[in-house]
C-alpha positions in Angstrom: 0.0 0.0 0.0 1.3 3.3 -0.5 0.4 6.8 1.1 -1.4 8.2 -1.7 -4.1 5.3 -0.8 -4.9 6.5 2.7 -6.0 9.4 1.3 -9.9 10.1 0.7 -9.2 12.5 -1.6 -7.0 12.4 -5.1 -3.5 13.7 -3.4 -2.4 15.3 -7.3 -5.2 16.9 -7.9 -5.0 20.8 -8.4 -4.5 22.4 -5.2 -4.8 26.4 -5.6 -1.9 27.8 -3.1 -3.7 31.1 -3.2 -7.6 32.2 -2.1 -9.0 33.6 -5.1 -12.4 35.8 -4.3 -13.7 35.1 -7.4 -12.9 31.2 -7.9 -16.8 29.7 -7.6 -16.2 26.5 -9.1 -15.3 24.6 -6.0 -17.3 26.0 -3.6 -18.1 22.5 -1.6 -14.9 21.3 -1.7 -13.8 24.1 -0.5 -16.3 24.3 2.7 -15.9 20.5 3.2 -12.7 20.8 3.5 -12.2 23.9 5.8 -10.5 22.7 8.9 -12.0 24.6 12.0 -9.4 24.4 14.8 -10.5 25.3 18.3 -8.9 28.8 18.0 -11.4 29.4 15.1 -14.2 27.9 16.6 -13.5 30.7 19.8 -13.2 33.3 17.6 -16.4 32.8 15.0 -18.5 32.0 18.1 -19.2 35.4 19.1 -19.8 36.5 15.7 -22.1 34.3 14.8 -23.9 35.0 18.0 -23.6 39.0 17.5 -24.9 38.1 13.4 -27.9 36.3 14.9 -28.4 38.9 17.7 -28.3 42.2 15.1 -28.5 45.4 17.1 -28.2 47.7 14.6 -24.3 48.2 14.1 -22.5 46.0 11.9 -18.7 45.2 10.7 -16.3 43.0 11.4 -12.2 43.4 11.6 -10.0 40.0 10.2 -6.9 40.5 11.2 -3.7 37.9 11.1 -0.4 37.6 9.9 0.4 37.0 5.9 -0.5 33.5 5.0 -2.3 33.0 8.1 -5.9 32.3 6.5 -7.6 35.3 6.6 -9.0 35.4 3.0 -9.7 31.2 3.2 -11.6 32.2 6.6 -13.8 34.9 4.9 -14.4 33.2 1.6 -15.7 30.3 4.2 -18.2 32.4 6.0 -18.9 33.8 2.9 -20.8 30.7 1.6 -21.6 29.7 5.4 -24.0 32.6 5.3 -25.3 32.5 2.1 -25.9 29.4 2.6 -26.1 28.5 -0.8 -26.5 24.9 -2.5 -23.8 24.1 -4.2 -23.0 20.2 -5.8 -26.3 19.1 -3.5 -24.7 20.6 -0.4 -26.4 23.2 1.8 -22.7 25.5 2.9 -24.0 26.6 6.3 -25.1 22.9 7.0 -22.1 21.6 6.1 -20.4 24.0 7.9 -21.7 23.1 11.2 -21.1 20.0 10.6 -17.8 20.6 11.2 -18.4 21.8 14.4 -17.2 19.5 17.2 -17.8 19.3 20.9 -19.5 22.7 20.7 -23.7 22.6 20.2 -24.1 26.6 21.1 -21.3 27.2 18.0 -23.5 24.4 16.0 -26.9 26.0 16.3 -25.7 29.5 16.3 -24.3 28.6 12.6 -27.7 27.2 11.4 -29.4 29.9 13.0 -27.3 32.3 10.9 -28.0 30.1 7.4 -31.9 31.3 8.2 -31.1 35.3 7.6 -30.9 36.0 4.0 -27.9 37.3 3.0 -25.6 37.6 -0.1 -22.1 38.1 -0.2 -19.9 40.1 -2.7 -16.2 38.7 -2.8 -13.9 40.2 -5.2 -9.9 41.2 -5.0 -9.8 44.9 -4.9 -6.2 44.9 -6.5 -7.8 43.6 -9.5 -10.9 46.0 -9.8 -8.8 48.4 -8.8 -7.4 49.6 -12.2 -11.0 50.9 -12.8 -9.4 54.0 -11.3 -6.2 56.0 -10.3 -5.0 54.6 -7.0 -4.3 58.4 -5.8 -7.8 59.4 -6.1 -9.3 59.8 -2.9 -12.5 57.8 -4.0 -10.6 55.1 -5.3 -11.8 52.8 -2.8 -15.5 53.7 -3.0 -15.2 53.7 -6.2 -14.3 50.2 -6.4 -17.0 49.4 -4.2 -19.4 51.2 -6.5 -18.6 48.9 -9.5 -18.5 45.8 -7.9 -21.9 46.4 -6.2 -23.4 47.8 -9.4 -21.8 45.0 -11.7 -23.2 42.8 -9.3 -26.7 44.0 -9.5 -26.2 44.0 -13.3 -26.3 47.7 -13.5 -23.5 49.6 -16.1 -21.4 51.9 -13.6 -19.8 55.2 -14.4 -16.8 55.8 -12.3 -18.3 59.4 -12.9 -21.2 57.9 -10.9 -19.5 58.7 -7.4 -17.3 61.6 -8.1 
């Protein structure tokens, strides 16, 4: 036998070494494979608690060193609150399914897959060149296109400024 066989999963398959925002074509794999490690599982707790508890003020601050998961750990929660069928699996479900030894963490997750929501991920390096980087609505106007593309509306960048 050799180690490739102890493997559930094809080993040389592709393998992307970076998060891409707007990669959608392995959407389950990519929640069923999510590892969440008890430091994760502390830290999305009370989010998904505050999330299921809304009083009004909203946002949320990811911080971590480079190559620490930060993107992978959005992209995830992402699709966990969408909760969005994708290959015949429900993302929030499958989510909490992960969960272990934790039934508050569990059912706060499911009760977040019940809000509508929608997510918008996109690299803003990328739609970036929509504009010149030392205009001080460079940012909003980033935000602008991606939200109007996404609504299916043509956007100006004369639209904001």
């Amino acid at each position: 036998m050799t180690i490739k066989n102890l493997f559930v999963k094809n080993i040389n398959r592709n393998i992307e070494t970076v998060i891409k925002a707007d990669d959608r074509d392995h959407i389950s794999d990519e929640v069923a494979e999510y590892v969440i490690t008890k430091e994760i599982a502390t830290k999305i707790q009370p989010l998904f608690n505050s999330y299921n508890n809304y009083q009004g003020a909203n946002g949320v601050w990811i911080s971590g060193f480079f190559g620490s998961g930060k993107s992978h750990l959005l992209k995830i929660l992402s699709y966990v609150f969408e909760n969005k069928n994708h290959d015949g699996y429900s993302c929030g479900e499958l989510f909490a399914e992960k969960v272990e030894n934790d039934a508050m963490l569990k059912g706060d997750i499911m009760a977040a897959t019940r809000i509508p929501s929608e997510s918008i991920l996109f690299n803003i390096d990328q739609q970036a060149q929509i504009t010149s980087k030392t205009d001080p609505n460079a940012i909003l106007s980033v935000f602008y296109k991606v939200f109007f593309d996404h609504l299916g509306i043509l956007w100006l960048s004369t639209a904001c400024g």
